[in-house]
C-alpha positions in Angstrom: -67.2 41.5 -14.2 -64.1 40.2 -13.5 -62.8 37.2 -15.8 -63.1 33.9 -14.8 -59.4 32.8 -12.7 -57.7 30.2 -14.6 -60.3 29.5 -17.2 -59.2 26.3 -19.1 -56.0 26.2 -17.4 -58.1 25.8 -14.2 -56.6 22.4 -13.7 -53.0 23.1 -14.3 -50.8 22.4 -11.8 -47.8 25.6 -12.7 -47.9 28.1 -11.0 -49.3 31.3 -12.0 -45.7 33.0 -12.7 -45.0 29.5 -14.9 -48.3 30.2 -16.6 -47.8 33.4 -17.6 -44.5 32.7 -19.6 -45.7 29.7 -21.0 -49.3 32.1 -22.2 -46.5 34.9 -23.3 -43.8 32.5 -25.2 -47.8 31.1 -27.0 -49.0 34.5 -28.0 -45.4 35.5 -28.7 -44.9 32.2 -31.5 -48.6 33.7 -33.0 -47.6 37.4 -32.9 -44.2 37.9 -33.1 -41.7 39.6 -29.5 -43.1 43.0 -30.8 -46.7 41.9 -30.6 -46.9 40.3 -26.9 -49.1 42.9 -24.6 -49.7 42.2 -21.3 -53.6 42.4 -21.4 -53.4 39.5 -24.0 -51.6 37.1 -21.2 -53.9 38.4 -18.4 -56.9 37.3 -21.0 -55.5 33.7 -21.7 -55.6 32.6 -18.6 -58.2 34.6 -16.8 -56.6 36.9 -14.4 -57.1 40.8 -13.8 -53.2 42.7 -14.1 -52.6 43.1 -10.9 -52.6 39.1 -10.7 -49.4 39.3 -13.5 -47.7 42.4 -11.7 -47.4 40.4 -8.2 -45.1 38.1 -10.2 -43.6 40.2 -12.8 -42.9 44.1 -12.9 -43.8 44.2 -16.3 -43.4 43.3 -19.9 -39.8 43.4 -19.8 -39.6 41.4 -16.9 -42.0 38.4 -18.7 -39.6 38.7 -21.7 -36.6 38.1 -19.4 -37.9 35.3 -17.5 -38.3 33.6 -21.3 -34.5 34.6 -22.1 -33.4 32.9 -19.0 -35.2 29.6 -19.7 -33.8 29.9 -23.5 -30.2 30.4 -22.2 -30.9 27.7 -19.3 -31.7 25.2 -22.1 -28.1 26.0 -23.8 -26.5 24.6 -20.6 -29.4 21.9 -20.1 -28.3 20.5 -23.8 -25.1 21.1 -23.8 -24.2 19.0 -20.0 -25.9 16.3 -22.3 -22.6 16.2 -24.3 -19.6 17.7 -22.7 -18.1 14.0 -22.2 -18.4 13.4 -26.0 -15.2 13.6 -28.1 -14.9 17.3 -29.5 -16.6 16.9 -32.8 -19.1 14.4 -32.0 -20.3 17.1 -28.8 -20.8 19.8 -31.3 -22.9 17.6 -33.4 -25.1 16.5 -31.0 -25.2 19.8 -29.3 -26.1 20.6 -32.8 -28.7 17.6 -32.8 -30.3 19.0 -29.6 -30.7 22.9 -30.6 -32.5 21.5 -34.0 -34.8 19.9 -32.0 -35.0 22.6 -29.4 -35.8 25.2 -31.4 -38.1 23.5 -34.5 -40.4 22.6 -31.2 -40.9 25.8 -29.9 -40.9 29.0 -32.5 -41.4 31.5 -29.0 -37.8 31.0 -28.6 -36.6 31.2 -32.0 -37.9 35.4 -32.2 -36.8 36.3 -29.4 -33.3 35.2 -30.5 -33.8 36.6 -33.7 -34.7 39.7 -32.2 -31.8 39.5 -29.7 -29.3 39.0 -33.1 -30.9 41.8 -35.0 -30.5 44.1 -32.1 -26.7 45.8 -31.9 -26.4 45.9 -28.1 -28.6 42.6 -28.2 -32.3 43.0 -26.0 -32.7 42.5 -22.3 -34.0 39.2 -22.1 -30.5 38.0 -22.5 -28.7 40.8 -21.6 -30.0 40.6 -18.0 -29.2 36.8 -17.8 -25.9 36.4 -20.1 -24.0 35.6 -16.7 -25.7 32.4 -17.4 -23.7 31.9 -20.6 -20.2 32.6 -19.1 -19.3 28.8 -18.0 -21.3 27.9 -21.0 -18.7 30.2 -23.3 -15.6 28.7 -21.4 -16.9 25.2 -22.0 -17.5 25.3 -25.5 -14.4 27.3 -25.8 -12.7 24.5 -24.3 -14.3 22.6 -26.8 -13.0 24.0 -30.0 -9.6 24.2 -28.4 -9.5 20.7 -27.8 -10.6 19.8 -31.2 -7.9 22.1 -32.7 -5.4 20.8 -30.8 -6.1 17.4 -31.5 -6.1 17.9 -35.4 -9.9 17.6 -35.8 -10.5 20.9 -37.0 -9.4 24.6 -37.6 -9.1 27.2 -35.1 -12.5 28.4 -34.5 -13.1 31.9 -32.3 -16.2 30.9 -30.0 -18.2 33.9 -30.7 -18.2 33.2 -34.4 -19.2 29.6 -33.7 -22.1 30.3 -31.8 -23.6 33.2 -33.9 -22.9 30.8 -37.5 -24.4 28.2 -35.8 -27.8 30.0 -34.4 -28.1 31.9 -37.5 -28.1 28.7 -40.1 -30.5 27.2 -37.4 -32.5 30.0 -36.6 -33.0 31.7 -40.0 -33.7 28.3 -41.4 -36.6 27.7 -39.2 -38.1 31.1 -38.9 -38.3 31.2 -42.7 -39.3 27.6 -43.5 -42.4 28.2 -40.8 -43.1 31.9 -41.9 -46.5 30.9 -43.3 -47.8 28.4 -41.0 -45.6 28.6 -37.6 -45.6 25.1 -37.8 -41.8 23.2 -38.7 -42.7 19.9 -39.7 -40.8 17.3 -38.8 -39.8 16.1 -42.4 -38.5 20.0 -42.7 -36.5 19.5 -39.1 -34.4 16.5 -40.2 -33.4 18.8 -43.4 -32.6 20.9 -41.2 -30.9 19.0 -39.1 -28.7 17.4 -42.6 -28.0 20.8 -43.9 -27.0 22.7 -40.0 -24.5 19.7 -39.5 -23.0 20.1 -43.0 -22.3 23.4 -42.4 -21.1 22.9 -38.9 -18.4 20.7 -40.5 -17.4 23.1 -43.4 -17.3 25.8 -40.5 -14.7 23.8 -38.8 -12.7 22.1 -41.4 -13.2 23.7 -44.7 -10.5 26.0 -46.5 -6.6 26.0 -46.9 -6.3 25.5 -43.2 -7.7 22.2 -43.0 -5.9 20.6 -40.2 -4.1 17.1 -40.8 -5.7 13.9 -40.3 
């Protein structure tokens, strides 16, 4: 006998492509990227296969969907503070990632798995397009905070992997036992990713003049 459609998310109102990333970024925060199978998704929400592969071609497919809304939340954050003066808009884009990221552990894997992976994984190597105005904005960014004497000179690929990995690392180890970050644990993290934000940008023998 077929499984009940929808079962208790019979009164959602997403779609059933919505449903099945939000069921796969939930069984992929329990189980890791490695341990998200399709019949587990299909199970959660009480459809038969060939429900998920009218919307999706496969597992590959689901994971890329979740790398696009991750890179799509980058941009979403970071219009939130382009205006800002340079340093201030890469604290507060700092501000929103913390907060971003210690709310939903899903996204934190897969772009640990994405940075532990040499060529990176296709969930973001099917959608980095995205990232291109994102790269030239921040870049313009650091360049305008360098130029103004704020801070050092700063290549953009090195700001962005420093600043996901102290994020990142901090939250995937501090919620290794209970997948849970606690909001006392998110504003330390928050205090200590800023610090080292600042050191990033202004610490050593090339501190600019202020």
């Amino acid at each position: 006998m077929p499984p009940p459609k929808r079962n208790k998310y019979l009164s959602s109102s997403l779609s059933t492509r919505d449903l099945i990333v939000d069921v796969a970024e939930q069984l992929i925060a329990q189980h890791g990227v490695e341990g998200l199978k399709l019949k587990d998704i299909t199970k959660e929400i009480g459809i038969q296969l060939p429900s998920l592969y009218a919307h999706f071609a496969g597992r590959s497919a689901v994971l890329i969907e979740i790398g696009k809304r991750i890179l799509e939340g980058i941009i979403e954050d970071f219009d939130e503070i382009e205006n800002l003066p340079p340093r201030e808009a890469l604290r507060e884009h700092t501000r929103l990632m913390v907060q971003r990221y210690t709310t939903n552990r899903a996204h934190v894997l897969v772009l640990l798995a994405d940075l532990a992976a040499p060529q990176g994984i296709d969930a973001f190597n099917a959608n980095e397009a995205i990232l291109y105005p994102y790269y030239e904005r921040l870049t313009a960014v650091l360049e305008k905070g360098r130029e103004e004497g704020l801070f050092n000179k700063v290549e953009t690929e090195e700001f962005i992997a420093n600043r996901l990995g102290i994020i990142l690392v901090n939250i995937a180890f501090a919620s290794l036992k209970t997948g849970v970050f606690t909001e006392e644990q998110a504003a330390r993290l928050e205090i200590n990713a800023l610090a080292q934000i600042d050191s990033m940008l202004t610490d050593g023998d090339n501190r600019p003049n202020t």
